[in-house]
TIVO-2410 file (N, C-alpha, C; in nm, 3 decimals):
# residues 54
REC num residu      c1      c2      c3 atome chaine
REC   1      X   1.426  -2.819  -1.632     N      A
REC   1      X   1.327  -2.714  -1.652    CA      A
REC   1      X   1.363  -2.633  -1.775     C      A
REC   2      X   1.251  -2.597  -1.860     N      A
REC   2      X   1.269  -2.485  -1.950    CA      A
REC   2      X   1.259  -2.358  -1.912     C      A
REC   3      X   1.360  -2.305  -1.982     N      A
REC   3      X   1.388  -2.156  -2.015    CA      A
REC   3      X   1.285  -2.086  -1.961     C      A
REC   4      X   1.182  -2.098  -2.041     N      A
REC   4      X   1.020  -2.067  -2.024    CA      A
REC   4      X   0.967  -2.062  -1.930     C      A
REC   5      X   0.989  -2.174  -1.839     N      A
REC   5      X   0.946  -2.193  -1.688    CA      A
REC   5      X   1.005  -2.162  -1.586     C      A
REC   6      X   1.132  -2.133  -1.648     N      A
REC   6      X   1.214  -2.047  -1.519    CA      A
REC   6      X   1.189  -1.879  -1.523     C      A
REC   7      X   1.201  -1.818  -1.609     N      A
REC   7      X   1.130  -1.683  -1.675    CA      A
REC   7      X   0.997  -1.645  -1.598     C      A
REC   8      X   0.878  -1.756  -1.604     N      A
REC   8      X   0.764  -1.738  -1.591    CA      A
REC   8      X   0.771  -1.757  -1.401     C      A
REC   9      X   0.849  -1.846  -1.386     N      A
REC   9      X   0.835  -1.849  -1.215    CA      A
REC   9      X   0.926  -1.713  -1.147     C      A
REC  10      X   1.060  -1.670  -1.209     N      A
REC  10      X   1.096  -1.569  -1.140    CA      A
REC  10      X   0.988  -1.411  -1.217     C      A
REC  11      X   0.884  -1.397  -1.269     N      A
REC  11      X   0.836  -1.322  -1.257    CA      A
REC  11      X   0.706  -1.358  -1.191     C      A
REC  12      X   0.654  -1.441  -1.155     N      A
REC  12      X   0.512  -1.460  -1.040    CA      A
REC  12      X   0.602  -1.418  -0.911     C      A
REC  13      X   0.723  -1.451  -0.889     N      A
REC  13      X   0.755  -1.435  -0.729    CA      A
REC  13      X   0.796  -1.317  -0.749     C      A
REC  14      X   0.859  -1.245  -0.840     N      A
REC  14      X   0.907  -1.078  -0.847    CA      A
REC  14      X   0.715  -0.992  -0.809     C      A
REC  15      X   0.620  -1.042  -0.888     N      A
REC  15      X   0.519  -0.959  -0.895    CA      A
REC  15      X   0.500  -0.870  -0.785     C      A
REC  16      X   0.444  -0.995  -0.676     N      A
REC  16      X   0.418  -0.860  -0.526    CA      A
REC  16      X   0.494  -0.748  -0.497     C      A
REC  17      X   0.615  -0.784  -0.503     N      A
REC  17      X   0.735  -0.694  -0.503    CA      A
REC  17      X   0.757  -0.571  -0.571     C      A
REC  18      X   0.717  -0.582  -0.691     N      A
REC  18      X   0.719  -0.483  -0.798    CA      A
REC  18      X   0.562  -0.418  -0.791     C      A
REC  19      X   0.463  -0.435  -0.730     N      A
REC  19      X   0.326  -0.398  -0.742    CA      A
REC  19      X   0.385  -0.334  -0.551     C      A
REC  20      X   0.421  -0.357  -0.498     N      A
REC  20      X   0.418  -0.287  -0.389    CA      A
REC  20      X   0.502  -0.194  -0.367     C      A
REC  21      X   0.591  -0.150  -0.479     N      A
REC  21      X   0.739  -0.075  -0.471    CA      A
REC  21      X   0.690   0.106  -0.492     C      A
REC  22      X   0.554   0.142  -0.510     N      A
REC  22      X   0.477   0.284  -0.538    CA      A
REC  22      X   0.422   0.281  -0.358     C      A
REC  23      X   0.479   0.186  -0.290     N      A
REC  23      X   0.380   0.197  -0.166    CA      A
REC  23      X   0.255   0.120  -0.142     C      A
REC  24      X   0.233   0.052   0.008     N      A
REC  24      X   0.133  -0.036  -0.008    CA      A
REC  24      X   0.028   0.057   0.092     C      A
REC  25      X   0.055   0.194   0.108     N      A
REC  25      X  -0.035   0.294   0.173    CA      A
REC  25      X  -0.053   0.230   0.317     C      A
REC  26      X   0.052   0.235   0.412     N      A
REC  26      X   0.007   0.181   0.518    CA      A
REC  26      X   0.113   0.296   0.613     C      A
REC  27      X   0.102   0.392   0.538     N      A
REC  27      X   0.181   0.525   0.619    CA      A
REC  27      X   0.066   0.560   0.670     C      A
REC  28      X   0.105   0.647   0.786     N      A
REC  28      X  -0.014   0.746   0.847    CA      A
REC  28      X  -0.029   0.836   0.715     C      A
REC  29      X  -0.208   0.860   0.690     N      A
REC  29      X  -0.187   0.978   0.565    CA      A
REC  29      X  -0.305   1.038   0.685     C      A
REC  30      X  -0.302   1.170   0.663     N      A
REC  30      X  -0.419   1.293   0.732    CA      A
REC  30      X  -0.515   1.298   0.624     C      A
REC  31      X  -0.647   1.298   0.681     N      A
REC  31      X  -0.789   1.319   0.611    CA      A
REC  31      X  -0.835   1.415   0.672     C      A
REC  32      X  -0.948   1.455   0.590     N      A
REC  32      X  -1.036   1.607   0.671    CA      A
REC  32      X  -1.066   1.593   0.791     C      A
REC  33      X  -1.112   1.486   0.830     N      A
REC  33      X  -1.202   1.491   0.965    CA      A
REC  33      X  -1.075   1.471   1.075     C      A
REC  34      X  -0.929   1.483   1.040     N      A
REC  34      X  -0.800   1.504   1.139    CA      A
REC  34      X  -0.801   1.640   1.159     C      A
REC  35      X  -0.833   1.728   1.080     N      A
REC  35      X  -0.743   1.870   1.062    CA      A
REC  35      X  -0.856   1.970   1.212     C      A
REC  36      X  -0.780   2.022   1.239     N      A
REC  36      X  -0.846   2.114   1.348    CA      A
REC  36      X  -0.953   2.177   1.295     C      A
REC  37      X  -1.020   2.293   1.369     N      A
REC  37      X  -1.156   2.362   1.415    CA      A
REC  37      X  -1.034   2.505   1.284     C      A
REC  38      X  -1.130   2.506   1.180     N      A
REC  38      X  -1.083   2.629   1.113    CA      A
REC  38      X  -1.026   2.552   1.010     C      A
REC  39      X  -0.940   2.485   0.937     N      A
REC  39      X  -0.903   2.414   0.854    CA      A
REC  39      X  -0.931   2.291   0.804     C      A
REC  40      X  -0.926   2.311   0.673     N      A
REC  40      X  -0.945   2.209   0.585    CA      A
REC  40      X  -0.860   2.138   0.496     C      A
REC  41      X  -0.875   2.034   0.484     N      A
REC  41      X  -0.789   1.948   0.404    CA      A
REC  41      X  -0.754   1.993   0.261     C      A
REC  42      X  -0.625   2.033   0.212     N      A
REC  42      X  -0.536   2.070   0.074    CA      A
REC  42      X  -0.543   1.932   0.038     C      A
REC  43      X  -0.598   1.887  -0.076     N      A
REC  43      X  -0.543   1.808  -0.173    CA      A
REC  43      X  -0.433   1.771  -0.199     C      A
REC  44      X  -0.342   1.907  -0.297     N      A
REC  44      X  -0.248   1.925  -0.375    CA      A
REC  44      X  -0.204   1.883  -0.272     C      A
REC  45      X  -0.140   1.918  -0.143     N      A
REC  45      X  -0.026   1.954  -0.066    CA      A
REC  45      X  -0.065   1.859   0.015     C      A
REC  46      X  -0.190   1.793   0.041     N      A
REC  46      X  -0.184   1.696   0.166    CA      A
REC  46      X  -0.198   1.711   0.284     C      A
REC  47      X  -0.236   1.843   0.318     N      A
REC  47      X  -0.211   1.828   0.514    CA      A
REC  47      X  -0.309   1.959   0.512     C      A
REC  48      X  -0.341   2.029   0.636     N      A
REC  48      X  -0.449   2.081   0.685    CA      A
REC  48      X  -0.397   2.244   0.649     C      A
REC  49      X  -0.484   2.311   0.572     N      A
REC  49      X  -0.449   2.436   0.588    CA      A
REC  49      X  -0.565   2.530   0.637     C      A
REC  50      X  -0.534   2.618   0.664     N      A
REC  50      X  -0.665   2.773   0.729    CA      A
REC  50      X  -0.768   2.766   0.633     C      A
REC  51      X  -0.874   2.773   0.665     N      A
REC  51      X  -0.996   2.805   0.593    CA      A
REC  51      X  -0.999   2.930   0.508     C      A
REC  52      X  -1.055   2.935   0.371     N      A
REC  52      X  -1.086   3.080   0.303    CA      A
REC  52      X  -1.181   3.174   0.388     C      A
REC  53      X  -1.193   3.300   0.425     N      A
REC  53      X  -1.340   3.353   0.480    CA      A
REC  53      X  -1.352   3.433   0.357     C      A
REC  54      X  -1.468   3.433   0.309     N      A
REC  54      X  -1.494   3.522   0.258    CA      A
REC  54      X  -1.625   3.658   0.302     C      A
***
């Protein structure tokens, strides 16, 4: 085998690996329609905070 073809095969089998290493999102994440009666979903921060009243 060439150089070339060994190069090119250990990066097709590295790929998945390296494309899944940011997370393949299969954690529990919280959305709006989780958060209780009075709060709403933070963006920035991710999880349910108190409503503004104005």
């Amino acid at each position: 085998m060439s150089f070339k073809t060994i190069v090119s095969a250990a990066v097709l089998t590295l790929a998945p690996t390296l494309a899944l290493a940011d997370g393949c999102g299969w954690e529990k994440r919280i959305n709006a329609s989780q958060c209780p009666e009075g709060q709403v979903m933070d963006s920035a921060s991710g999880s349910c905070v108190n409503q503004a009243t104005s």
